[in-house]
Every structure is written in structure tokens, then in C-alpha cells.
TILOGU-451679 format. One line per field, with one value per residue (C-alpha): x negated, y negated, z. Coordinates in nm, 3 decimals, padded with zeros to 5 digits. Each point is the difference from the previous one (the first is absolute). Layout:
u <- c(X / ...)
v <- c(Y / ...)
w <- c(Z / ...)
This chain:
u <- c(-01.371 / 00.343 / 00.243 / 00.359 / 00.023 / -00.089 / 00.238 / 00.270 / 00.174 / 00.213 / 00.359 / 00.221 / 00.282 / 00.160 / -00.198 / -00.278 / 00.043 / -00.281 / -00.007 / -00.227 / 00.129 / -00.217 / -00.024 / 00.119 / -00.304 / -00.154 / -00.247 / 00.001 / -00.293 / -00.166 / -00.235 / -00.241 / -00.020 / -00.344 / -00.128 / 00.162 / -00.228 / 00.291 / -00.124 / 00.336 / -00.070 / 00.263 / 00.248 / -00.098 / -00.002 / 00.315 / 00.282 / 00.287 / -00.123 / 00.061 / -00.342 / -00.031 / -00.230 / 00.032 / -00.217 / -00.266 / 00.093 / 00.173 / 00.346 / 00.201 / 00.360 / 00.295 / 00.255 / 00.177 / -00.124 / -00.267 / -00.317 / 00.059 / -00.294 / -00.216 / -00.310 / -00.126 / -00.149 / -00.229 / -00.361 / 00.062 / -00.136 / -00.388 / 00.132 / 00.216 / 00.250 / 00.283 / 00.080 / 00.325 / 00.153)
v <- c(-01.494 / -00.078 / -00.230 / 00.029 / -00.283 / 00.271 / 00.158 / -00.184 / -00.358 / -00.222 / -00.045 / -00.254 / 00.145 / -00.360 / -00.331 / 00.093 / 00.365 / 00.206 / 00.410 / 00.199 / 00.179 / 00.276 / -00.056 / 00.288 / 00.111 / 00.028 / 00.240 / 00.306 / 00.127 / 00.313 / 00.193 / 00.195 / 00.371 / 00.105 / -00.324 / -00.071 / 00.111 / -00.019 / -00.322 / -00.136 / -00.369 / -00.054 / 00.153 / -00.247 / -00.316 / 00.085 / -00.237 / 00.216 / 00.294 / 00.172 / 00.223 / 00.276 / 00.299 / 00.347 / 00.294 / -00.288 / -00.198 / -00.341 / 00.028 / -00.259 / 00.003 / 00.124 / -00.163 / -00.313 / -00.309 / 00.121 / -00.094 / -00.387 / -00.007 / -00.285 / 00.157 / -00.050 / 00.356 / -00.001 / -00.045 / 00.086 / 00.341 / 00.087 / 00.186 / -00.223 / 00.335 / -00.262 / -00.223 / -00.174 / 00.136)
w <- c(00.373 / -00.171 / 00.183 / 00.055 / -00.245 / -00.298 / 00.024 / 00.145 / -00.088 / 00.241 / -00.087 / 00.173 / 00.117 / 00.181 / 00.021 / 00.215 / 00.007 / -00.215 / -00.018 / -00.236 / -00.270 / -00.198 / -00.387 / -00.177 / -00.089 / 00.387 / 00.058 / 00.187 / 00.248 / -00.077 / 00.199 / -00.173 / 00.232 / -00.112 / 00.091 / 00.334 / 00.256 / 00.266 / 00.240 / 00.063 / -00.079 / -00.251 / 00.275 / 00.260 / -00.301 / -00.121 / 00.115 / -00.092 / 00.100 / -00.304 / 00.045 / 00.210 / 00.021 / -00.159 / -00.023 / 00.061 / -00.267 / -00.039 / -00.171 / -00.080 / 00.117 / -00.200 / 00.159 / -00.229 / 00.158 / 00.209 / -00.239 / -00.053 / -00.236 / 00.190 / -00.103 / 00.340 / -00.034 / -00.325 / 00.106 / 00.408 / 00.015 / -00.049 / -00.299 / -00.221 / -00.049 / -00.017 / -00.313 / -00.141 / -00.322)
């Protein structure tokens, strides 16, 4: 499993004081919809939230901001449906 640290670096901001920025070139999850067999894991691992359940699929949010791109989804489910691109 990926770590934050792939695809995120620490910038100081003030002595002390680190965010994470994304490179330019971050990745993006995808979730494969044949492939998802609908168990909700990635929902519950997801620390944005930015899954949810549709038609009994995973979908990744829309919504600017929501999908941080942590990777802390990719390999969760019994079905690896979800990789970053």
C-alpha cells in the first residue's frame, strides 16, 4: 500500500509549520465498475469521504477538493476495483 508520502511532499510554510502540497502530476483514484463487487470498504477507509455508494458501486466524488488523493483506498476492497492514475 502507497503512503501519503507518494504522493505528497511537506512544504514549510513558517519555521516549524509543514503542509502537503500535491506535485502537479498527482494521481487520481479510479474505480474500475465491472470489478467492484460493492463491499463498501473503501467508503469506510476513506478519510475525506470522497466515496460513496451508487447503484452498488463505489464512485468517487466530483466535488473539487473532496478526493485528496492519499491512496488510502487502493488495495482495501477484496476486489482491487480502485487504482491511482
Amino acid at each position: 500500500m502507497k503512503s501519503n508520502s507518494d504522493f505528497y511532499w511537506p512544504v514549510l510554510t513558517r519555521p516549524g509549520v509543514a503542509h502537503f502540497a500535491r506535485p502537479v502530476t498527482a494521481m487520481a483514484a479510479k474505480i474500475d465498475k465491472d470489478t467492484c463487487t460493492g463491499c463498501e470498504v473503501c467508503v469506510g477507509v476513506c478519510p475525506t469521504e470522497a466515496i460513496a455508494m451508487k447503484d452498488g458501486v463505489a464512485v468517487v466524488s466530483v466535488s473539487e477538493g473532496a478526493c485528496v488523493d492519499c491512496g488510502a483506498c487502493v488495495g482495501e476492497g477484496p476486489c482491487d476495483a480502485i487504482t491511482m492514475s
